[in-house]
C-alpha positions in Angstrom: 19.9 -33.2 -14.2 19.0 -30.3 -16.3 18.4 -26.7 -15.4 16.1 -23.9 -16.8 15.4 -20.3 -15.8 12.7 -17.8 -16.6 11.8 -14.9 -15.4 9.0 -14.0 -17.4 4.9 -13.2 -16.1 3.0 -16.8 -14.7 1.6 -17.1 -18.9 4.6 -16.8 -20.4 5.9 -19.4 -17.9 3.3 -21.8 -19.0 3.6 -21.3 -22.4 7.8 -22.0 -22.5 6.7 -25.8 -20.9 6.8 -27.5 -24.4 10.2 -26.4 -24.7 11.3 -27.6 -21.1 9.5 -31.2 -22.0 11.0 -31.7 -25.4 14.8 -30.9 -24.0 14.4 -33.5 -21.2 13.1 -32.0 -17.9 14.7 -31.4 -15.1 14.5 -28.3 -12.1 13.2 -25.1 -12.7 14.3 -21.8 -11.4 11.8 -18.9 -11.5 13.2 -15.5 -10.4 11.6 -13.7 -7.5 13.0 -10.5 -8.7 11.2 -10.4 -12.1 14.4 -10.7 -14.2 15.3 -7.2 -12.6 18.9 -8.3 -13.0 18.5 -10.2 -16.5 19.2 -7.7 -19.4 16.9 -10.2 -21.5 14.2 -9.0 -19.9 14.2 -5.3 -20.9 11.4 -4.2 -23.4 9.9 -1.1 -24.4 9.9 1.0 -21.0 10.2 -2.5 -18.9 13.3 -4.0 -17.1 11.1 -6.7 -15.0 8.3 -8.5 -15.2 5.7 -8.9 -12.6 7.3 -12.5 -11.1 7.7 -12.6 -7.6 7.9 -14.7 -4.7 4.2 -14.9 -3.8 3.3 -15.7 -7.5 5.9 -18.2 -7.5 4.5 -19.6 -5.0 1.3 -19.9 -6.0 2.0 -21.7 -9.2 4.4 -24.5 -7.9 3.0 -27.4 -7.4 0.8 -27.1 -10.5 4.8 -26.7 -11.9 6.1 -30.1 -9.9 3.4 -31.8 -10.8 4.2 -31.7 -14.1 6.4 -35.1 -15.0 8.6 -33.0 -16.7 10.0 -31.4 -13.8 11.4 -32.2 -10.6 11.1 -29.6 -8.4 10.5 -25.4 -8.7 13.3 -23.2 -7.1 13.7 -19.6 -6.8 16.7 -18.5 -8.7 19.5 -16.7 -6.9 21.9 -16.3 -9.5 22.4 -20.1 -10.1 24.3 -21.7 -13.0 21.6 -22.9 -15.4 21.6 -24.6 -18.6 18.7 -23.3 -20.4 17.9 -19.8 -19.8 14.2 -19.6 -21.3 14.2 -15.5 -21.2 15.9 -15.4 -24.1 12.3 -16.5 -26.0 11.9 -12.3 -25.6 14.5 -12.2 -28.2 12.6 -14.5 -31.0 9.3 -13.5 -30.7 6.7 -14.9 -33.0 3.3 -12.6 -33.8 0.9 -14.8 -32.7 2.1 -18.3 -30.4 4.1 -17.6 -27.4 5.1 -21.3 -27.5 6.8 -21.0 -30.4 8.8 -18.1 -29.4 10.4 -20.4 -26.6 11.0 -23.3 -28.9 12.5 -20.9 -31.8 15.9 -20.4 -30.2 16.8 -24.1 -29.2 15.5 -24.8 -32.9 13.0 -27.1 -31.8 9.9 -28.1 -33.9 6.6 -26.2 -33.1 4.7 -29.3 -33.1 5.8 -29.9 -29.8 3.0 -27.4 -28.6 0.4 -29.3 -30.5 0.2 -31.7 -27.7 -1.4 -30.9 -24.2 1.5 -30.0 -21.7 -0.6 -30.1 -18.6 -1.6 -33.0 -16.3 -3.9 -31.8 -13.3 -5.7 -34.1 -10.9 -9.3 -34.0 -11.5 -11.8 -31.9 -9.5 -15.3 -32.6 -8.4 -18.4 -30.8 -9.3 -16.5 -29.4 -12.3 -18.3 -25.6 -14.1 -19.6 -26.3 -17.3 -18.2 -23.1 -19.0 -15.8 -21.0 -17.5 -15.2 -17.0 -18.7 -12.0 -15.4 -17.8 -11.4 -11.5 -19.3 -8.6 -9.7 -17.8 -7.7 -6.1 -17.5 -5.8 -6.5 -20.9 -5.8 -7.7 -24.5 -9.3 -6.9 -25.4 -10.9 -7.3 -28.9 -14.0 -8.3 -29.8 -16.5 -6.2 -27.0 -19.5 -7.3 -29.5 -18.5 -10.7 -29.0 -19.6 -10.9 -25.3 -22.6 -8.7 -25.7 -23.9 -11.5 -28.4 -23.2 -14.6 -26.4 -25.6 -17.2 -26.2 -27.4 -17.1 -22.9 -27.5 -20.6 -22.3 -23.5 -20.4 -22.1 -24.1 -17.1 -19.6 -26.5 -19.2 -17.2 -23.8 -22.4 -17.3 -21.0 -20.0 -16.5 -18.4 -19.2 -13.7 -16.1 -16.6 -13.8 -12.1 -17.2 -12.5 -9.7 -13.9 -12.3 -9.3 -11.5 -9.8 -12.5 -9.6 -7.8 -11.8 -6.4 -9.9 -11.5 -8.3 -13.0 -15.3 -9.7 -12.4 -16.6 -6.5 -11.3 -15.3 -4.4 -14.2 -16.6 -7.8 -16.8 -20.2 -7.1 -14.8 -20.0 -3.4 -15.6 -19.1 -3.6 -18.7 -21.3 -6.3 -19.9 -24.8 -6.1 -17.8 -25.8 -9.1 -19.0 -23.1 -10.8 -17.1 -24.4 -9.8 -13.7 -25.5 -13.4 -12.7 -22.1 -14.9 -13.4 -20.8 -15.9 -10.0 -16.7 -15.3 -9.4 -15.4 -18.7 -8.8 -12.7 -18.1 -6.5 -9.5 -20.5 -6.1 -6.4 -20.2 -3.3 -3.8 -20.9 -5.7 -2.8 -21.6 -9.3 -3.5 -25.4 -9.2 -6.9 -25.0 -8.2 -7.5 -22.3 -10.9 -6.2 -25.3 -13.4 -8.5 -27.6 -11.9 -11.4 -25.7 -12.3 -10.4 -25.2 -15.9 -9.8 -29.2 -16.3 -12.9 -29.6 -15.1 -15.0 -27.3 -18.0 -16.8 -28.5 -20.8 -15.8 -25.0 -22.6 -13.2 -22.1 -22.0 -14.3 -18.6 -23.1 -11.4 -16.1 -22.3 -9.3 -13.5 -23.3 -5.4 -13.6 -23.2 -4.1 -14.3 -19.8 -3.1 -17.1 -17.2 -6.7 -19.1 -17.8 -6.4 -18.8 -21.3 -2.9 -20.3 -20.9 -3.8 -22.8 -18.7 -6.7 -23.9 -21.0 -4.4 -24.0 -24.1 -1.9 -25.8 -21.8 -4.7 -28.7 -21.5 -5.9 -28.6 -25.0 -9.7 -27.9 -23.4 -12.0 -26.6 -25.9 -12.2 -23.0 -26.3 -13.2 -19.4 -27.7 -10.9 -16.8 -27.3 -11.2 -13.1 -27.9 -8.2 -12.1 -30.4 -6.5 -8.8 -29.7 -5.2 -8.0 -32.9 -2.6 -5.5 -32.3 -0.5 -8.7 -30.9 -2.1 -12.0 -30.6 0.3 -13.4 -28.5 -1.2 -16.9 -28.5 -2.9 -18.5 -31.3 -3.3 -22.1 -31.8 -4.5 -23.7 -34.8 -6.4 -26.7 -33.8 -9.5 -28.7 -33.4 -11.3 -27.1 -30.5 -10.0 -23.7 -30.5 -11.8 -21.1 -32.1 -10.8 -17.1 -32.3 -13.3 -14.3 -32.6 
């Protein structure tokens, strides 16, 4: 059975599963220690990325149950056969995907088909927002948002995330923080929207990663994932 590895943050992760799918499958190993001890990690003033246990964890058995791959392990220095860091080394302006499948000269259509299968949930949000801490672009964006999509509308991310979206955009204040206890549940929650308004992060990744519809805010400076398709719209 194949191997992988990657050390990379929880989005990057999910954006490098077209490549594991179109070589085959198999187990992946995710590294606890961030790729601390992975010289293709290092960039800029970085040597790890913000991987760990817990995180692992916590995205799992959204992972496993993926048909693609058999079981998620925490890498200890293992023999693998497709280490998946070295996507830091072809990076492409604007579709994370694409950096993974660039160095095992893989098509990028492979990322034009949904990658994620996640069991359905009941009493689904109609519109989910997501904005986290980074990547921002398009402030007037939000502040012109059609209220009926504000009064449909959950927010997923972390408690500071939603307070700081609230303070920064009053008109937000009645958007309740849907709050999930791991990774598949976030997903689920996503699976289970109508629309996907977001920023780049895990949601946006996870969205992508099921082809939902969705409006994302662009940060130009690096648009790390950009998809152009029916459904996904940039601002």
């Amino acid at each position: 059975m194949k191997s992988f590895k990657h050390s990379g943050d929880l989005g990057d992760i999910i954006f490098s599963l077209p490549t594991i799918r179109a070589l085959g499958g198999g187990v992946l190993y995710l590294d606890p220690k961030g790729g601390e001890e992975e010289p293709l990690v290092e960039w800029t003033a970085h040597n790890k990325s913000k991987l760990t246990e817990e995180r692992i964890n916590s995205i799992k058995s959204l992972l496993e149950y993926q048909t693609y791959i058999s079981e998620v392990k925490l890498w200890d220095g293992e023999k693998i056969d497709y280490n998946l860091d070295i996507f830091r080394h072809h990076i492409i302006y604007n579709n994370l995907s694409d950096s993974h499948l660039a160095p095992f000269d893989l098509p990028f259509s492979e990322r034009d088909r949904a990658w994620l299968q996640v069991p359905s949930v009941k009493k689904p949000a109609e519109v989910i927002f997501a904005r986290s801490s980074r990547y921002h672009g398009n402030y007037s964006f939000w502040e012109q948002l059609d209220q009926s999509l504000i009064e449909k509308a959950v927010f997923l991310g972390y408690e500071k995330e939603h307070e700081y979206f609230k303070y920064t955009f009053p008109r937000m204040k009645g958007v309740p923080l849907k709050k999930v206890q791991n990774i598949m549940e976030m997903a689920q929650v996503i699976a289970g929207c109508g629309l996907f308004v977001g920023n780049v992060g895990l949601p946006h990744a996870l969205a992508e990663g099921m082809k939902k519809t969705l409006i994302s805010e662009v940060y130009r400076v690096y648009p790390p994932a950009t998809f152009e398709r029916e459904g996904a719209t940039y601002v």
